[in-house]
C-alpha positions in Angstrom: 13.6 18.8 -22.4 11.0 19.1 -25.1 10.9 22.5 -27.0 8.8 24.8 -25.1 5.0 24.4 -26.6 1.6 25.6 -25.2 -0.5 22.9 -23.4 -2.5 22.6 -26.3 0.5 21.5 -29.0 1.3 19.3 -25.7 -2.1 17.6 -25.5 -2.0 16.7 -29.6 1.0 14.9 -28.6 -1.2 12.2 -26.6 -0.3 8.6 -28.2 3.0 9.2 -29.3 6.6 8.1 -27.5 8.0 11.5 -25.9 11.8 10.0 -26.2 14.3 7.1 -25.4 16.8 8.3 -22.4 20.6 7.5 -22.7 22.0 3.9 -20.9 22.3 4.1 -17.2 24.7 1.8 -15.4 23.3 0.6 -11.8 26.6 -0.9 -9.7 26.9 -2.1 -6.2 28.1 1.1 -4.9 24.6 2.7 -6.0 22.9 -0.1 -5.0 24.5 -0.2 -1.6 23.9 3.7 -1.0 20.1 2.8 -1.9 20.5 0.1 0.7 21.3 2.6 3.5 19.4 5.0 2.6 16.0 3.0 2.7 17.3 0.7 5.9 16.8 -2.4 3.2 19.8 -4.4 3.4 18.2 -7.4 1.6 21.3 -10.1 1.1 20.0 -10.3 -2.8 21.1 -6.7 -2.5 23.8 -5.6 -0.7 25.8 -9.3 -0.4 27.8 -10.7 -3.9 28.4 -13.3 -1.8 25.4 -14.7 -0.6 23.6 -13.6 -3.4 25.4 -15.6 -5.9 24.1 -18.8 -4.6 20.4 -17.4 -5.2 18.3 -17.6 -8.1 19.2 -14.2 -9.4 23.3 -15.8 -9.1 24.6 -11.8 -8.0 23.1 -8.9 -6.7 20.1 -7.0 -7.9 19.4 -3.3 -7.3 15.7 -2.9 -5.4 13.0 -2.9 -7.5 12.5 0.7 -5.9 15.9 1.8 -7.2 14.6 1.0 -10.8 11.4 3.2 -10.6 13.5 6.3 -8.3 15.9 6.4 -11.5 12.3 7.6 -13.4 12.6 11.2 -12.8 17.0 11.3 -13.9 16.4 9.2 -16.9 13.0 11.1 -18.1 14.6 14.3 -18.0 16.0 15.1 -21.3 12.3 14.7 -22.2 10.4 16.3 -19.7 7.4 18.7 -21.5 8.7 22.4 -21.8 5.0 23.6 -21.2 4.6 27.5 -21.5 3.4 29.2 -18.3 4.2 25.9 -16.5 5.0 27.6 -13.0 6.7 24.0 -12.1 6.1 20.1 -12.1 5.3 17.7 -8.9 5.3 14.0 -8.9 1.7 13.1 -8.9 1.8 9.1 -8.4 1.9 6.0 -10.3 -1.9 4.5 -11.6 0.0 1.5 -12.5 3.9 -0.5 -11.6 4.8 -3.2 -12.2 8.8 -5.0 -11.5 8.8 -7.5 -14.8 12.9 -8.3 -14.5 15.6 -7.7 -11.9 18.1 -5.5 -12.7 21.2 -7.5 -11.9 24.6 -5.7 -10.8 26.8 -3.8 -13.6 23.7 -3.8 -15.9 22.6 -0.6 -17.9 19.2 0.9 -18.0 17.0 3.5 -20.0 13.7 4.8 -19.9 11.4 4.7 -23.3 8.4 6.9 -22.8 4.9 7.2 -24.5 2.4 10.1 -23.9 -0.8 8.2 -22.5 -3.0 11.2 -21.0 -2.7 14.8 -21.0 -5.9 16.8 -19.0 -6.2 20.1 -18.2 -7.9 20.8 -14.6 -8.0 24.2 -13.1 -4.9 25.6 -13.7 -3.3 22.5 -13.9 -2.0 19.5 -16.8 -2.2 16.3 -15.4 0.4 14.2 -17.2 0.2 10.2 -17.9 2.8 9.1 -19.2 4.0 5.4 -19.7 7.5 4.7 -19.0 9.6 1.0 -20.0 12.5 0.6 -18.0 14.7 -1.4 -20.2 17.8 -3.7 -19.7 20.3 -3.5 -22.1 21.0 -7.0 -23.8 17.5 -8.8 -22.1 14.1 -9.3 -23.5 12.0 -8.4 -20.6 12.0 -5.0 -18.9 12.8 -4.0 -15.7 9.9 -2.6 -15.0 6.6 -0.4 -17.0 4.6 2.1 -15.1 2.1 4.7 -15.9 3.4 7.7 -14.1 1.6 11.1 -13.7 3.1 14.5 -13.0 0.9 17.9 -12.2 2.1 20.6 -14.0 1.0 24.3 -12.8 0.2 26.6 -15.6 -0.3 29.6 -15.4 -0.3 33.2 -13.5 0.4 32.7 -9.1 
């Protein structure tokens, strides 16, 4: 997490990355668990065998997967807002699946402060995150994500 700062030393911070998670390794057995969890049992998923004679030549974890892994690998960065009461997930204005994330890969999260706006009691948070793949050019995916944060007195 960020050192704790007032929404205003939060909002100067608008343009600048926010921090580069650690390497995240998605394997079948996550990938599977996402399967049943969902009810998407997609053969490029949950089958090595079948998969393997696809384009993708193995298994790839869903593209939803990718962007649920958001919130665990943004973490260590999250803003430390004073007064913040707590943080909600407030949508996506943007997603967009750019590489498949093949079996045994590794993953991170590099993030940049896009928006920061304060609306009655509240910090609406923009922020853009890169999924990347460790060892590819292309990411796994780049969305603009926003979290609410509640400031202030209940």
């Amino acid at each position: 997490m960020l050192q704790a700062m007032t929404k205003s030393e939060f909002i100067e911070l608008v343009g600048t990355e926010l921090g580069t998670s650690d390497w995240f390794a998605i394997d079948q057995a996550r990938i599977d668990q996402f399967a049943e969890v969902t009810e998407d049992r997609q053969f490029i998923h949950v089958d090595p065998v079948r998969a393997a004679s696809s384009p993708f030549g193995g298994t790839i974890a869903h593209g939803m997967l990718t962007l649920s892994m958001i919130v665990h690998l943004c973490e260590k960065f999250a803003p430390n807002i004073d007064d913040a009461r707590m943080v909600i997930n407030y949508g996506f204005d943007k997603v967009r699946f750019a590489a498949p994330v093949k079996v045994g890969k590794r993953i991170r999260a590099v993030t940049k402060l896009l928006e920061a706006k304060e609306r009655a009691g509240q910090l609406i948070i923009k922020v853009k995150v890169t999924i990347e793949i460790e060892g590819e050019a292309k990411p796994a995916l780049v969305a603009e994500w926003l979290t609410m944060h509640l400031v202030g007195r209940m």
